[in-house]
C-alpha positions as CSV (number, residue, x, y, z in Angstrom):
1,X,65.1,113.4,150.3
2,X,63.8,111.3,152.9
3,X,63.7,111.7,157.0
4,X,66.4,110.3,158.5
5,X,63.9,108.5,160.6
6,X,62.3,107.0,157.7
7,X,65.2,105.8,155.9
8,X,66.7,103.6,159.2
9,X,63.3,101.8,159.2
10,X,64.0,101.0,156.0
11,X,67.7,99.9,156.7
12,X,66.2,97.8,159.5
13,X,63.7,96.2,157.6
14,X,66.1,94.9,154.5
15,X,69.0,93.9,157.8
16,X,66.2,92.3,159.1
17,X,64.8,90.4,156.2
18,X,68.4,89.5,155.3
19,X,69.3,88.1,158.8
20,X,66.0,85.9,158.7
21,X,67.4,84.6,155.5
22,X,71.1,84.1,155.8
23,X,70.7,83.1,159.7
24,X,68.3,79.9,159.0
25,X,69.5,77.1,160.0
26,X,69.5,75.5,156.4
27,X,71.0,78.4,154.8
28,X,73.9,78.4,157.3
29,X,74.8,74.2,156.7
30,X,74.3,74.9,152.6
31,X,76.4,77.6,152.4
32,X,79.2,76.2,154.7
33,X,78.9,72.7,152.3
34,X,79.3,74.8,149.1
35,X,82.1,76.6,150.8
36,X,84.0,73.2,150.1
37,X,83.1,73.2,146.1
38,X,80.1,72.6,143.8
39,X,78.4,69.5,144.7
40,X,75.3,68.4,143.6
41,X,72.0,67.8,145.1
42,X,72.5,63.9,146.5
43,X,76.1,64.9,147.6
44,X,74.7,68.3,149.4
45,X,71.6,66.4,150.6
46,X,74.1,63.1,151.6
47,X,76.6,65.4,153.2
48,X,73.4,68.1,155.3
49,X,72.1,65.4,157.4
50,X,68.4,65.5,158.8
51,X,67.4,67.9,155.7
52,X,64.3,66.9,153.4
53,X,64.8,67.1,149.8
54,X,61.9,69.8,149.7
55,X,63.6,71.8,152.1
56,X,66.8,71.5,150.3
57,X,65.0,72.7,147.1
58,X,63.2,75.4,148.4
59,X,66.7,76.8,150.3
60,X,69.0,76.3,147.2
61,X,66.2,77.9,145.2
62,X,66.0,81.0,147.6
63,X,70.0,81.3,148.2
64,X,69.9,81.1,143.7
65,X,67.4,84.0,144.0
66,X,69.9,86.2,146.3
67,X,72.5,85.6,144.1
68,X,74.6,83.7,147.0
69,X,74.5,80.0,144.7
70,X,74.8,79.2,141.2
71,X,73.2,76.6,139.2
72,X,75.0,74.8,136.5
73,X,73.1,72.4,134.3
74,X,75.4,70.1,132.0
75,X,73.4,68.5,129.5
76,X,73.5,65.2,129.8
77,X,71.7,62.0,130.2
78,X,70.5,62.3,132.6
79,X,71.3,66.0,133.0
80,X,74.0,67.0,135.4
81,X,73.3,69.8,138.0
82,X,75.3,71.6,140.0
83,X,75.4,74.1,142.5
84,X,78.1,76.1,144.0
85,X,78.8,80.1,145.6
86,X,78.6,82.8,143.9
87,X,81.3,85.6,144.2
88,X,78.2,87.5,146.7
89,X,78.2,83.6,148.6
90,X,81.9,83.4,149.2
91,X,81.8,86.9,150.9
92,X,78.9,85.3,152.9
93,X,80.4,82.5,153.7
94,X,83.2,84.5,155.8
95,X,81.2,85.3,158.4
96,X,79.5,82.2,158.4
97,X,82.7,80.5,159.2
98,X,83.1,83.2,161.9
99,X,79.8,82.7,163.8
100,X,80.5,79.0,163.7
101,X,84.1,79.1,164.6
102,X,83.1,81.5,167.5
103,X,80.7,79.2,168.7
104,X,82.8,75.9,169.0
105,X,85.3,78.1,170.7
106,X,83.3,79.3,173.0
107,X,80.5,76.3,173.5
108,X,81.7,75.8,177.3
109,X,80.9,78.7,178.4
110,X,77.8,79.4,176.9
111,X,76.9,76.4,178.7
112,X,78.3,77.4,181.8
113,X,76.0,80.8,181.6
114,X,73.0,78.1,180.8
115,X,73.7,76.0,183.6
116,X,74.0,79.2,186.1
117,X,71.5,80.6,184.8
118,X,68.7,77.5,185.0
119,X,70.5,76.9,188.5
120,X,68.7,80.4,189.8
121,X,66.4,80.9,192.2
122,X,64.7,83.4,190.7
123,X,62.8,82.2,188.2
């Protein structure tokens, strides 16, 4: 059995890791696009504004990897792909929703605190 010490290191490491993942900001705006249905790559691409197509690869990739996104190729010409959340990416997407619902509501103050806060003479 390992030290209790040992084994929330390890804990924090995987949260970590995880939280570096799920919190990028490309992760977050994929994730809440696929919340509305499979799409594929143009319409996710059309629809995530200021995202490359490499970068849109390389995140739908990674989230496929996780097991948050599927990837469904129809065989056609030319093939058809889509991607949309897995039953692990739905969960995900709940508190996704949450962190971006509490930040519209709350937008006005946190840029109260920033205004206060740069206003200081203290700095």
């Amino acid at each position: 059995m390992k030290p209790q010490h040992d084994q929330e290191t390890n804990d924090c490491t995987q949260i970590s890791a995880m939280l570096q993942r799920v919190g990028d900001k490309w992760t977050v705006l994929v994730i809440g696009a696929l919340g509305m249905g499979p799409q594929r790559f143009s319409d996710l691409k059309r629809q995530i504004g200021g995202i490359s197509q490499k970068m849109l690869t390389s995140t739908l990739r990674n989230l496929e990897r996780d097991g948050f996104v599927h990837r469904t190729v129809t065989p056609t010409r030319p093939p058809r792909v889509d991607y949309s959340l897995s039953e692990l990416g739905a969960e995900l997407l709940v508190p996704v929703q949450g962190l971006g619902d509490w930040t519209l509501a709350n937008m006005d103050r946190i840029e109260a605190a920033r205004a206060r806060f740069d206003g200081r003479d203290d700095q």
